[in-house]
N, C-alpha and C positions, 0 to 999 in steps of 0.2 A: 474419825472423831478428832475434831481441835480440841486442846486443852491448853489453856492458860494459865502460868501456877506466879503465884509472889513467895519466896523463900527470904524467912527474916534469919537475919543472922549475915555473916561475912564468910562471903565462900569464896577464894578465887579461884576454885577450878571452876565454878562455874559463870559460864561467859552469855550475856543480854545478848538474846535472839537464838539460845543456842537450840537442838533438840536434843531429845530424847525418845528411848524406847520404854513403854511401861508396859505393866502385863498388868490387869487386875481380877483378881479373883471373888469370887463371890460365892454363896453358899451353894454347895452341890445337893442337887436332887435328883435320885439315881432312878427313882420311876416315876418320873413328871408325866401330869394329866394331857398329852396332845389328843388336837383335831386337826385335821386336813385344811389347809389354809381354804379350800373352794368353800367350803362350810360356812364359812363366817359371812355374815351380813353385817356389814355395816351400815349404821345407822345416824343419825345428826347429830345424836349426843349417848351414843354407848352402842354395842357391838351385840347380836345376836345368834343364836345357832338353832335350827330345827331337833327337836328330838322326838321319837317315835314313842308315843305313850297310848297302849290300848286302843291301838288300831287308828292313832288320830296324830295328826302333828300337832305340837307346842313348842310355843315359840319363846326363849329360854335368853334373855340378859348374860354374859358372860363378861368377865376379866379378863381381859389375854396379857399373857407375857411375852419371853423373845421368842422368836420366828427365823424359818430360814425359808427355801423357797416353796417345801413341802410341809411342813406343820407349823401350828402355831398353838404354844403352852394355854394350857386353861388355867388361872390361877381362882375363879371359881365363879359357880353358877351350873357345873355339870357335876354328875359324880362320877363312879366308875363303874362300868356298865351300860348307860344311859348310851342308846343306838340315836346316832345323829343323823342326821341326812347329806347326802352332799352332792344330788344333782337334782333337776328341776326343782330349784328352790322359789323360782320366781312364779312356779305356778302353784304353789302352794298356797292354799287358803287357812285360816286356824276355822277349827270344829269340821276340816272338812273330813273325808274315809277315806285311807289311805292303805295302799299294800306294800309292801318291801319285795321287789322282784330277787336283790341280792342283801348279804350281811358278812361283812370282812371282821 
């Protein structure tokens, strides 16, 4: 991450062009809502995920937040509970009948 900063005031320890290390902290959430990054469908203009509702997929608008190489935060459009899909996605139809071979 580049960061470019202007400091007003007169500092001469610090010197044009110099760097720096920053750490920045932001609000902790100790049981964040993840899904498996394979899950996610993106889309043209917003991001989807399959969820398993009464025997059918629905195809479900989601928020995401940070990500690493195996989840990716929900920050909403799922709740907690809500069984997602996360293989053959591309052959999923909506209203079609679906089984769950497995549930993690």
């Amino acid at each position: 991450l580049k960061v470019r900063a202007v400091v007003a005031g007169n500092y001469p320890e610090l010197v044009a062009g110099g760097f720096a290390n920053v750490e920045l902290q932001f609000g902790k959430n100790d049981q964040p809502l993840v899904a498996p990054t394979q899950a996610i469908i993106p889309q043209a203009r917003d991001k989807k995920v399959i969820i398993y509702r009464d025997g059918k997929p629905e195809f479900v608008t989601v928020s995401t937040g940070i990500r690493d190489s195996s989840y990716v935060q929900i920050l909403d459009g799922l709740k907690l509970g809500d069984t997602i899909l996360t293989t053959a996605l591309l052959a999923v139809r909506p209203e079609s009948k679906i089984s769950l071979t497995k549930v993690n």
